[in-house]
C-alpha positions in Angstrom: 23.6 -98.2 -29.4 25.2 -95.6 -31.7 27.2 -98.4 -34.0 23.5 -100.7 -34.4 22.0 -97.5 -35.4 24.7 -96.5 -37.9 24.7 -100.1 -39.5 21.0 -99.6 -39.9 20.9 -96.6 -41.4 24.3 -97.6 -43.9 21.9 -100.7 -44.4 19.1 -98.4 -45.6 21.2 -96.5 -47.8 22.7 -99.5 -49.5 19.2 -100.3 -50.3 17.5 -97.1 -51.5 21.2 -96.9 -53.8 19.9 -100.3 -55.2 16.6 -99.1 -55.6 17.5 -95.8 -57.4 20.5 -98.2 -59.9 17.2 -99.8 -60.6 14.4 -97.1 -61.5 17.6 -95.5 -63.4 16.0 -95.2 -66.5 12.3 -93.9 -65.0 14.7 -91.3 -62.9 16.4 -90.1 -66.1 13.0 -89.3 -67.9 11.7 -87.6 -64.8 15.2 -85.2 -65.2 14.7 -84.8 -68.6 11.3 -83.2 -68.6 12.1 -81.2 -65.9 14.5 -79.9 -67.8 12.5 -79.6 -71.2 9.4 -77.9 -69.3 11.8 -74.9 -67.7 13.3 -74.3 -71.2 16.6 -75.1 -69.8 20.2 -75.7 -71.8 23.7 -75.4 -71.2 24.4 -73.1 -74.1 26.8 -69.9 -73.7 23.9 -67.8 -75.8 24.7 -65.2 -72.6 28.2 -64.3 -74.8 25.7 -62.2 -77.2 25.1 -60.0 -74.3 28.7 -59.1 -74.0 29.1 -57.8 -77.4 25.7 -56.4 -78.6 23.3 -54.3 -76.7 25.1 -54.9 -73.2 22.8 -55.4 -70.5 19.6 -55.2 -72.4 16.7 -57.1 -72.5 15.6 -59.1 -69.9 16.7 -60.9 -67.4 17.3 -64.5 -68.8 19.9 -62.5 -70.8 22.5 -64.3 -68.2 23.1 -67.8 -67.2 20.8 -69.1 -64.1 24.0 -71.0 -62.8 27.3 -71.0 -64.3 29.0 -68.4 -66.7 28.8 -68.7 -70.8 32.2 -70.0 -72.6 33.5 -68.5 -75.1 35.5 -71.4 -76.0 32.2 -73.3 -77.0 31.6 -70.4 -79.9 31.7 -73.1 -82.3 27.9 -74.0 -80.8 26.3 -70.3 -80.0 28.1 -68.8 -83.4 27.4 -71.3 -85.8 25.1 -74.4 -84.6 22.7 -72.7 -82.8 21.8 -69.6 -85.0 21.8 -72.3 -87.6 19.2 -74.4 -86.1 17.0 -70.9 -85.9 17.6 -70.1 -89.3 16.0 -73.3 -90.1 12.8 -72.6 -87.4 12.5 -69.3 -89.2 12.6 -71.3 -92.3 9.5 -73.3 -90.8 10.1 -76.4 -93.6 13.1 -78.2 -92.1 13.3 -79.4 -95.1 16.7 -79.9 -97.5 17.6 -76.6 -97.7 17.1 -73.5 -96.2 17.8 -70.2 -97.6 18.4 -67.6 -94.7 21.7 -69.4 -93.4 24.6 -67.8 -95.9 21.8 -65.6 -97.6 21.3 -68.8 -100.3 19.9 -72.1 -100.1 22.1 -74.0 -97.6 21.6 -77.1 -96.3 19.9 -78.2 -93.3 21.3 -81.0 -91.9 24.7 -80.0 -91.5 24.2 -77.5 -88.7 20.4 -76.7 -89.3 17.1 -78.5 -88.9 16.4 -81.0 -91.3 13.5 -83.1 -90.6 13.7 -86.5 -93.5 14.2 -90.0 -92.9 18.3 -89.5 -92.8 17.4 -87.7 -89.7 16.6 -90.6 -87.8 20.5 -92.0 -88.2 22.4 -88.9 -88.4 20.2 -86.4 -84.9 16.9 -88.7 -84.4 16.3 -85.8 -81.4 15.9 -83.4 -84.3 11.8 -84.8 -84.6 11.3 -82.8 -81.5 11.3 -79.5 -83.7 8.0 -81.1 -85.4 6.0 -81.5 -82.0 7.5 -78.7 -79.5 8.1 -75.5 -79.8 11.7 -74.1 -80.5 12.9 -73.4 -77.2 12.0 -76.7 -75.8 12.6 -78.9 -78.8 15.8 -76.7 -78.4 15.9 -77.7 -74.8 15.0 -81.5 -75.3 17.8 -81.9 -78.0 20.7 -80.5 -75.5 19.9 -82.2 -73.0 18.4 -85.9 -74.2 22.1 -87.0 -75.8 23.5 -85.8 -72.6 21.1 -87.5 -70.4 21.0 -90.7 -72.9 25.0 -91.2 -73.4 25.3 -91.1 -69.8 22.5 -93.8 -69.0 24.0 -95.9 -72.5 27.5 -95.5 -70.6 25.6 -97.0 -67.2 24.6 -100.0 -69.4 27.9 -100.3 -71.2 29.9 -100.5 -68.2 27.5 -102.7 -66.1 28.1 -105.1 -69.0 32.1 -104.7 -68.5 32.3 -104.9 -65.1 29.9 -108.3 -64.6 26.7 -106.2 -63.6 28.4 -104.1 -60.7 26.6 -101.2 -60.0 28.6 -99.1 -58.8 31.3 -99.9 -60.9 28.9 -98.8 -63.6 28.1 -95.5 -62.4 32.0 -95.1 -61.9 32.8 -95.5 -65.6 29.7 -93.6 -66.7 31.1 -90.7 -65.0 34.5 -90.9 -65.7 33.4 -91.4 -69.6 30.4 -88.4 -69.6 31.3 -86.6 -66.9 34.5 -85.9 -68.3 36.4 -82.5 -69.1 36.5 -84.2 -72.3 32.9 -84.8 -73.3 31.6 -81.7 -71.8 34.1 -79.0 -73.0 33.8 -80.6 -76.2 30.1 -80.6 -76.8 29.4 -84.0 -76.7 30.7 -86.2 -79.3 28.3 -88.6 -80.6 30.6 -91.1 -81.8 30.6 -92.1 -77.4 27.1 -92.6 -78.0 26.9 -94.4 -81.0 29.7 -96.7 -80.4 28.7 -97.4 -77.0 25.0 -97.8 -78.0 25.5 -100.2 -80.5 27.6 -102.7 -78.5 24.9 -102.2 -75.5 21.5 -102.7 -77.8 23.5 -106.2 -79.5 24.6 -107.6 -76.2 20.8 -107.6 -75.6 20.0 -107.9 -78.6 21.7 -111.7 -77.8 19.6 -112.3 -74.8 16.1 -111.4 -74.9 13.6 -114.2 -76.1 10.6 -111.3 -77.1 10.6 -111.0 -80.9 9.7 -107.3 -80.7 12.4 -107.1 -77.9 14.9 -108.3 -80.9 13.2 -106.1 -83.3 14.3 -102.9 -81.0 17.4 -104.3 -79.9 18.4 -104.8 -83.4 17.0 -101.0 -84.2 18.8 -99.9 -81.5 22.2 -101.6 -83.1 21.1 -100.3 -86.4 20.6 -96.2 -85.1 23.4 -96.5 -83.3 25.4 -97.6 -85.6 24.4 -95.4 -88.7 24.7 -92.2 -85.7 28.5 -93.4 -84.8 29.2 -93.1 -88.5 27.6 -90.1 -89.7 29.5 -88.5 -86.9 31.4 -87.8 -89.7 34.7 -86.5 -88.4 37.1 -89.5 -89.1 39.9 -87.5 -86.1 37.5 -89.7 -83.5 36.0 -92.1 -85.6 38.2 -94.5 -87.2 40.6 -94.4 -84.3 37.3 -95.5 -82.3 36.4 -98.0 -84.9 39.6 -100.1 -84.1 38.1 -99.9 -80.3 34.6 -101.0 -81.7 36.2 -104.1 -83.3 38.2 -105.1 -80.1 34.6 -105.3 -78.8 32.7 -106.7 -81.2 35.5 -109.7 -81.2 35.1 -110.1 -77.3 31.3 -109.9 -77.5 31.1 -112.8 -80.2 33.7 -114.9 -78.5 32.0 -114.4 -74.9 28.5 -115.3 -75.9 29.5 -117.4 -79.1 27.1 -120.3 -77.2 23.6 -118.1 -77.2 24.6 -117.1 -80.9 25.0 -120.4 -82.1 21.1 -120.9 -81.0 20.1 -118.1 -83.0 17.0 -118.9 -85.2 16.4 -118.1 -88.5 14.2 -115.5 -87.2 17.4 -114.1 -85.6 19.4 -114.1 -88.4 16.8 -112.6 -90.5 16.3 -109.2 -88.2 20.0 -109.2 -88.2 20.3 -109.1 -92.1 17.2 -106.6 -91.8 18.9 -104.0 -89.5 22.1 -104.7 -91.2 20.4 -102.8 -94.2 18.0 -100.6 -92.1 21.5 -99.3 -90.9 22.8 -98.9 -94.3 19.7 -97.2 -95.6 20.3 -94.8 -92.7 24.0 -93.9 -94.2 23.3 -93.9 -97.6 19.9 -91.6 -97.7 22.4 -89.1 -95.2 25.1 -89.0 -97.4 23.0 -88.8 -100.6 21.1 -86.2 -99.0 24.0 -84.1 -98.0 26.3 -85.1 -101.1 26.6 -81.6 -101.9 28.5 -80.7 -98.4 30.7 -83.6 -98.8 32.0 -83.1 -102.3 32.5 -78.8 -101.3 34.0 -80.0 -98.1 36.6 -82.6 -100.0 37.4 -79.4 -102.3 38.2 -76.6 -99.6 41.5 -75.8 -98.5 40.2 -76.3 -95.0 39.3 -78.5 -93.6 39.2 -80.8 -96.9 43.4 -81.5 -97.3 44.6 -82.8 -94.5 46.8 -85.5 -94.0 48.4 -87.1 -90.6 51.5 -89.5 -89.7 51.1 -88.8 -85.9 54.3 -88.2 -83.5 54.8 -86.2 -80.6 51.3 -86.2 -79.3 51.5 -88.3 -76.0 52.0 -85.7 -73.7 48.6 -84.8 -73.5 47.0 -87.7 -72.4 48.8 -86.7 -69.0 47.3 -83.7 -68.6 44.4 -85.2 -66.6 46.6 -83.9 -63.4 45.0 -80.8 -64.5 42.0 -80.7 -66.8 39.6 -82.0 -63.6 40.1 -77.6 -62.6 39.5 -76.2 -66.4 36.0 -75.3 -65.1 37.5 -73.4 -62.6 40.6 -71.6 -63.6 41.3 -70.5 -67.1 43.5 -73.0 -69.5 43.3 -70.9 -73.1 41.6 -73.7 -75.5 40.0 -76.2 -72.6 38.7 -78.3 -75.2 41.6 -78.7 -77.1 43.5 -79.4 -73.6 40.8 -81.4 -72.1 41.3 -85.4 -71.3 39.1 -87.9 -69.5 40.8 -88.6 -66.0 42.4 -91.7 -66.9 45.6 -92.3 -65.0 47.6 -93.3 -67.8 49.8 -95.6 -68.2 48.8 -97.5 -64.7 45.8 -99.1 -66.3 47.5 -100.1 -69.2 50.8 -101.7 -66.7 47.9 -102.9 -64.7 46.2 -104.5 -67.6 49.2 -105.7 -69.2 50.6 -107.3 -66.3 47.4 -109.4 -65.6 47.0 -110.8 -69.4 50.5 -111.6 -69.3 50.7 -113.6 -66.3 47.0 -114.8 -66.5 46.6 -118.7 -67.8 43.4 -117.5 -69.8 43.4 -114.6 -72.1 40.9 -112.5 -72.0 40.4 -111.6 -75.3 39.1 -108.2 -74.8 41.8 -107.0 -73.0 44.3 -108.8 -75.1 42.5 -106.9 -77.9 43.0 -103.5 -76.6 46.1 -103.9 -75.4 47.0 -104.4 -79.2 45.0 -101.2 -80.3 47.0 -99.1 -77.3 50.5 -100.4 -78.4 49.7 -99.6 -82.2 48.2 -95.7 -80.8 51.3 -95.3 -78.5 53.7 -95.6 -81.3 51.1 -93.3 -83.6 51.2 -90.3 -80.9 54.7 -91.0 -80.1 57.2 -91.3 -83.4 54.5 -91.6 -85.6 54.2 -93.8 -88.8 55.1 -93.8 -92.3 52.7 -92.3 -94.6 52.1 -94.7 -96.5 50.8 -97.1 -93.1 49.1 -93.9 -92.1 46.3 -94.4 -95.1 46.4 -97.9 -95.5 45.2 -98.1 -92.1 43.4 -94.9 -92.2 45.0 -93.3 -89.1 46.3 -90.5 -91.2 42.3 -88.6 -91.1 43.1 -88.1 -87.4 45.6 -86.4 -85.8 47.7 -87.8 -82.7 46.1 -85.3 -80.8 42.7 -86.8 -81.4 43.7 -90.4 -81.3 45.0 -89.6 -77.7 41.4 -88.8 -76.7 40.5 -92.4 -77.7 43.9 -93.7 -75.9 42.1 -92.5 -72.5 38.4 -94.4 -72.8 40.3 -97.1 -73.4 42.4 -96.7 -69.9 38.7 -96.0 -68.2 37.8 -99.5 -69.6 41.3 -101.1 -68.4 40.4 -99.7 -65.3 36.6 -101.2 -65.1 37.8 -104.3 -66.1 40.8 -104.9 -63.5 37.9 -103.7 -61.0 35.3 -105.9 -62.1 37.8 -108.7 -61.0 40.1 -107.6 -58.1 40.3 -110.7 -56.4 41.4 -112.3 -59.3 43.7 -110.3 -60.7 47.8 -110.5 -60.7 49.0 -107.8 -58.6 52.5 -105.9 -58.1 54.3 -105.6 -54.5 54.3 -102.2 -52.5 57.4 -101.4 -53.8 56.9 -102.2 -57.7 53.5 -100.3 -57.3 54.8 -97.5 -55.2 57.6 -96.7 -57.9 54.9 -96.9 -60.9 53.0 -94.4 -58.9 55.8 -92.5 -58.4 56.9 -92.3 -62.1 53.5 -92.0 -63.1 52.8 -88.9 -60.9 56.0 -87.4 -62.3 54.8 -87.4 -65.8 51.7 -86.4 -65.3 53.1 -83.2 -63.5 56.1 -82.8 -65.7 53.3 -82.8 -69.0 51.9 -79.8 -67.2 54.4 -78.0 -66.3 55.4 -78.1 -70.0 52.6 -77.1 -71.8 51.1 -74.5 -69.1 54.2 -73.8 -66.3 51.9 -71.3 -64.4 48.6 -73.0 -64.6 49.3 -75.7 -61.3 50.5 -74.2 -58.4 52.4 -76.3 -55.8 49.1 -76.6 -53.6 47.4 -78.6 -57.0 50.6 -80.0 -57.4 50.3 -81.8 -54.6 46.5 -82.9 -54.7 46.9 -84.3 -57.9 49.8 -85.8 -56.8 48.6 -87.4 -54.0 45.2 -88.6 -55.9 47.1 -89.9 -58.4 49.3 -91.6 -56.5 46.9 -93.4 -54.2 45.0 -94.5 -57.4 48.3 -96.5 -58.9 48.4 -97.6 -55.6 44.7 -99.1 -55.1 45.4 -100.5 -58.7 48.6 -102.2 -59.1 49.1 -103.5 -55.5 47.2 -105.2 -52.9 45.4 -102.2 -51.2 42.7 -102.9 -54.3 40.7 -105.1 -51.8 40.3 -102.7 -49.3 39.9 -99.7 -50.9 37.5 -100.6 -53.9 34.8 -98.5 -52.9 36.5 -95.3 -51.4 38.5 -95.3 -55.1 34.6 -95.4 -56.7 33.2 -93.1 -54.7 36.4 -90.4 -55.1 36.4 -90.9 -59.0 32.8 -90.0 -59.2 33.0 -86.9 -56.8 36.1 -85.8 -58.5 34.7 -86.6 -62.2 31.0 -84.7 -61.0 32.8 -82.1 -59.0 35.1 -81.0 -61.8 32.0 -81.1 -64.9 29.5 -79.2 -62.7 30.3 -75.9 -63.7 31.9 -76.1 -67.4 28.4 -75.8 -68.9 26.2 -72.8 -67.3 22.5 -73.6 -67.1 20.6 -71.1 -69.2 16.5 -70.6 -70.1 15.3 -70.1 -73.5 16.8 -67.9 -76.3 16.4 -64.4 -74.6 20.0 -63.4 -74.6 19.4 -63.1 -78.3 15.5 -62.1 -78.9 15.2 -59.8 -76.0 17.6 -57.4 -77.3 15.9 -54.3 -78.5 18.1 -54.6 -82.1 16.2 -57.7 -82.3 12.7 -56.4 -81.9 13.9 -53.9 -84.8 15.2 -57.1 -86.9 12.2 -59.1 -86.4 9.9 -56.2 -87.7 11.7 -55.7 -90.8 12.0 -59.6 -91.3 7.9 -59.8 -91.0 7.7 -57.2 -93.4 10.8 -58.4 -96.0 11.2 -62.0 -95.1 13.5 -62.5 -98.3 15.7 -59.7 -97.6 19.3 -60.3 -97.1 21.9 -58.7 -94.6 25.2 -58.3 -94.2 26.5 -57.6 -90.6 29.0 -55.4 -91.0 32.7 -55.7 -88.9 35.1 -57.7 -87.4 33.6 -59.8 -85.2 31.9 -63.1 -85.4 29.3 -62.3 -83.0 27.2 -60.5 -85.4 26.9 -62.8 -88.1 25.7 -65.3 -85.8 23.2 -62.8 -84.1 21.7 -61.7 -87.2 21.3 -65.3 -88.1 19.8 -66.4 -85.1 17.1 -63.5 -85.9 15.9 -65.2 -88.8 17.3 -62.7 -91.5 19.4 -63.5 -94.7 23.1 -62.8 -93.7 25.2 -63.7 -96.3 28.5 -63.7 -94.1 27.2 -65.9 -91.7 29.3 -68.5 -90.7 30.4 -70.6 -94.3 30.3 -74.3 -93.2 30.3 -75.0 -96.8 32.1 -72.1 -99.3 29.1 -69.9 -100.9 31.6 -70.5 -104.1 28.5 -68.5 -106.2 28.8 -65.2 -104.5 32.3 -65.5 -104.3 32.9 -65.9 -107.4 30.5 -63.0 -108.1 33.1 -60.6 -106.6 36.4 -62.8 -107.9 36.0 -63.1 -111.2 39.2 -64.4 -111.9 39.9 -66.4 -108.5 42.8 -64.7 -107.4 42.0 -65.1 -103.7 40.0 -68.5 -104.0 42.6 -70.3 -101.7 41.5 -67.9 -99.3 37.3 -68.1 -99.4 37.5 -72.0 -100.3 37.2 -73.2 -96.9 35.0 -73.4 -94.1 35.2 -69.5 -92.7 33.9 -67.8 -90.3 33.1 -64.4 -92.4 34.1 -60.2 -91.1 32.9 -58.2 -93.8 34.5 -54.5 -94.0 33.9 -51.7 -96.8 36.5 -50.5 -98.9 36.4 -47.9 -102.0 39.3 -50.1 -103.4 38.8 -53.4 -105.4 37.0 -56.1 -103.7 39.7 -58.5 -102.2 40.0 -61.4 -99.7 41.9 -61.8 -96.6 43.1 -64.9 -94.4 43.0 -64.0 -90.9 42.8 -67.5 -89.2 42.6 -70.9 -90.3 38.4 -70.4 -90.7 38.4 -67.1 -90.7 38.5 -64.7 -93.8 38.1 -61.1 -94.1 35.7 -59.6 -96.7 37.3 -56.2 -97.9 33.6 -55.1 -100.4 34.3 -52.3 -102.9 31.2 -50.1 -102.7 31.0 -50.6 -106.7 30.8 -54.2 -106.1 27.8 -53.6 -103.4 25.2 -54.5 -105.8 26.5 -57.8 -106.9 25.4 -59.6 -103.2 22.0 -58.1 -103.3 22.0 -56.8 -99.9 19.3 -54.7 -98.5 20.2 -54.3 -95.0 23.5 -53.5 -92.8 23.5 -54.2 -89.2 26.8 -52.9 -87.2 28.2 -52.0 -84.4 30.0 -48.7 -85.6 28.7 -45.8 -87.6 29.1 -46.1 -91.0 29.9 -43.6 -94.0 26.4 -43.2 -95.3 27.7 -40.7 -98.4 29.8 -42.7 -101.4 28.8 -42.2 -104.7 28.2 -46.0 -105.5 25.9 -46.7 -102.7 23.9 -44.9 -100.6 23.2 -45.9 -96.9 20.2 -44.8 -95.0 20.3 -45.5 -91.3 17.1 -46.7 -89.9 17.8 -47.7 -86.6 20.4 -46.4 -83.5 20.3 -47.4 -80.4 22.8 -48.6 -77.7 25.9 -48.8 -80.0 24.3 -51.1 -82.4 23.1 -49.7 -85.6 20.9 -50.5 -88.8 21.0 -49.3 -92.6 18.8 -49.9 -95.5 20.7 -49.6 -99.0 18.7 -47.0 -101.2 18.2 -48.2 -105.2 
């Protein structure tokens, strides 16, 4: 009686799983505007409440779930007040002038609302039709939501319309330590999107289908390039060629019926795609020919070498959420297993009578990688084949997608596939596990202890086992069903769940700020110190802060206060901007790579047109040159109007 019930009810289950695989799509809009109607993100904004006003304001000032990341400053110190600026500018158009204290432009961290928009952050229109904190909301969460459901298609294509298969590489891929720590790269996204909207694109017999297929390809496309950071990109792009080869060659019959109605919405998205490029880059031509000039990021040059060890560290990066790593992001893989889907793969297109030219493809790509991150290449192969715009570091992050689609595709076909004996297998696991640990151990020797030794061991392990041998029949599933737990239990808490933007306006500094700003809109503000938390707070307020965050060098004022550019190796760069007050001459000072200290000569106060000094210390309020009146003090945090 008890084993006909628990078939039944296993027989339920593997239908309502259907059934949810199915209304996928309906399910992820239903998630989505749950999430946009709460004014919910995954933004550390709760890291402002650590350094100004502690404790004040109300209480959305801390995460609902989770806890804010300070690695992710890169987001709530310079993307997000950025995007506010732009609200507070209310055009969204080119430029704004609040961000840097002069006209900036929008679409680089901001809000610009054009047609570029539509190829380079088409989620960027919701800022026309909702308010902030939910268009805010709905562009977090809609390239999360919308790379993982692209991923589910991608993957149901690889693995020959498995389901669960599809969810598996969907969540190894978006689910990752990877994506997550690293605020979502679009180039997933766009590459992935592209390849899923012209397989369709193929298939349907609808002409408007086509038409949005063909858009779809043509987005996609123009969002993978303007990603615009060539360390993911072009490495990708040899990936996106593997499969564009495979895609042709696998449905070369249904092409060869296109009609000329086919061809001609393929020459039409071809240049609605190039359109989409061209009017972003003209549009932004300014950022990209400052950007070329700076110091940093702008010269920079790769050959690769000694990189590889980092693609083992997924023994370890599956806990980053959990227990403290330094940089996560910059330590952060996809849980790949590497190199057993790459022996795996490699062993069954060798031995296999037909080639599959996908994997025969990316097998290629790997070898050329491995030798990139390992020994490296000359410099010469390094621009010729473009490789040198990323470092080995980033080309290892491509290195492990690839091993998640090795490892779709050997699933997709276990029966078919040429496997090793126990004892082959078992010593590849073995070696494999090795590695992996021994790559930890190096770069962090404390961070595993011998109990996480040992589970990762063990998982990865039993995972070159299920692969390279004959356990693959049996075991299919429970391997599924332990990489998604493992790839959902390990991404759940990196990003905290927070509501609106009250760790910011709630503060009572920002009441203060926000009168002033109603009163002096055009004002501008320098906040005062070293820290990069004020800059990005003042910013986020709406007000003119001419040391917020430089994505592109404010060359103009610089210049103002270096005549002769004796420190312009220093302020040419992308910088993150501490401003301090000195009764010396002006100078510059590099303290990181994008960092740069401000040392302002009181006589040289005038020269930035600065009204306003927000800080977090009390300042000298007597020197001759200027004369600072303070307006506001309360809870350690500070305000001063310069008197004519």
């Amino acid at each position: 009686m008890w084993n006909t019930e628990q078939k039944h009810i296993i027989k339920k289950a593997g239908v309502l799983y259907k059934k949810l695989f199915e209304l996928r799509w309906a399910i992820a809009g239903i998630l989505l505007v749950f999430l946009v109607a709460n004014r919910y993100h995954g933004e550390s904004l709760a890291a402002y409440d650590r350094m100004i006003q502690p404790g004040m304001g109300n209480e959305y000032v801390e995460p609902i779930f989770g806890e804010e990341r300070a690695i992710r400053s890169d987001e709530f110190l310079v993307e997000t007040p950025n995007k506010l600026a732009s609200v507070a500018d209310g055009e969204f158009g080119k430029y704004n002038e609040i961000a840097r204290g002069t006209k900036t432009l929008n679409a680089i961290n901001g809000v610009y609302i054009g047609y570029a928009t539509l190829g380079r952050s088409p989620f960027q229109y919701a800022y026309k039709i909702m308010g902030a904190e939910y268009a805010y909301s709905f562009c977090w969460y809609a390239p999360i939501i919308l790379c993982f459901m692209v991923a589910l298609e991608f993957f149901f294509i690889l693995s020959r319309r498995n389901p669960l298969l599809a969810v598996t590489g969907a969540c190894l891929e978006v689910a990752s330590p990877f994506y997550l720590w690293w605020g979502f790269p679009g180039f997933l996204l766009g590459a992935q999107g592209a390849i899923v909207c012209a397989y369709y694109f193929i298939y349907v017999k609808s002409g408007i289908k086509k038409i949005l297929c063909g858009a779809g390809v043509a987005v996609s496309f123009a969002n993978y390039v303007l990603t615009l950071y060539p360390a993911w990109v072009v490495p990708m792009g040899y990936v996106i060629l593997c499969l564009l080869i495979w895609l042709f060659h696998e449905n070369w019959p249904a092409i060869k019926k296109f009609r000329k109605r086919d061809w001609g919405i393929v020459a039409a998205m071809a240049v609605f795609a190039g359109t989409l490029v061209c009017s972003y880059l003209w549009t932004n031509q300014e950022y990209i020919q400052a950007i070329m000039q700076t110091r940093y990021p702008g010269e920079r040059i790769s050959t690769g070498g000694l990189s590889i060890q980092k693609l083992f560290l997924y023994s370890q990066s599956y806990l980053y959420a959990y227990r403290e790593i330094g940089n996560a992001s910059e330590a952060s893989v996809i849980l790949n297993f590497f190199p057993v889907p790459t022996i795996a793969a490699g062993w069954h297109w060798v031995k296999s009578e037909k080639k599959d030219w996908l994997t025969g493809g990316l097998l290629a790509v790997m070898l050329f990688f491995f030798i990139y991150v390992t020994t490296g290449i000359p410099t010469i192969l390094a621009k010729i084949t473009f490789l040198g715009m990323s470092a080995g570091i980033r080309v290892v992050d491509i290195m492990g997608i690839i091993q998640v689609y090795f490892l779709i595709i050997l699933l997709a076909d276990a029966g078919q596939k040429k496997l090793f004996s126990l004892t082959l297998g078992g010593a590849v696991s073995l070696l494999t596990v090795g590695a992996s640990l021994l790559c930890s151990k190096i770069y962090d020797p404390n961070y595993l202890s011998w109990k996480w030794m040992l589970v990762s061991g063990i998982l990865i392990f039993t995972v070159g086992m299920i692969l390279l041998t004959d356990f693959r029949y049996r075991f299919q599933k429970y391997l599924c069903y332990g990489l998604i737990f493992i790839s959902v239990a390990g991404s759940i808490y990196i990003r905290p769940i927070s509501k609106g933007f009250d760790a910011v306006t709630s503060k009572p500094v920002s009441q203060k700020i926000q009168q002033i700003r109603k009163e002096e809109p055009d004002s501008k503000w320098i906040a005062y110190g070293r820290t990069m938390y004020l800059p990005g707070f003042t910013l986020a307020n709406g007000v003119p802060t001419i040391n917020s965050t430089n994505t592109y060098p404010n060359l103009e004022l610089w210049r103002k206060l270096d005549p002769a550019g004796n420190y312009e190796d220093i302020y040419n760069r992308y910088a993150h901007v501490s401003v301090e007050f000195t009764e010396e001459d002006t100078s510059f000072e590099l303290l990181y790579t994008d960092s740069i200290l401000l040392k302002l000569s009181y006589k040289d106060f005038r020269k930035t047109g600065v009204k306003y000094i927000v800080s977090l210390e009390e300042l000298a309020s007597d020197q001759e040159e200027t004369e600072l009146e303070e307006i506001y003090n309360e809870y350690g945090t500070y305000i001063y109007q310069v008197r004519d």
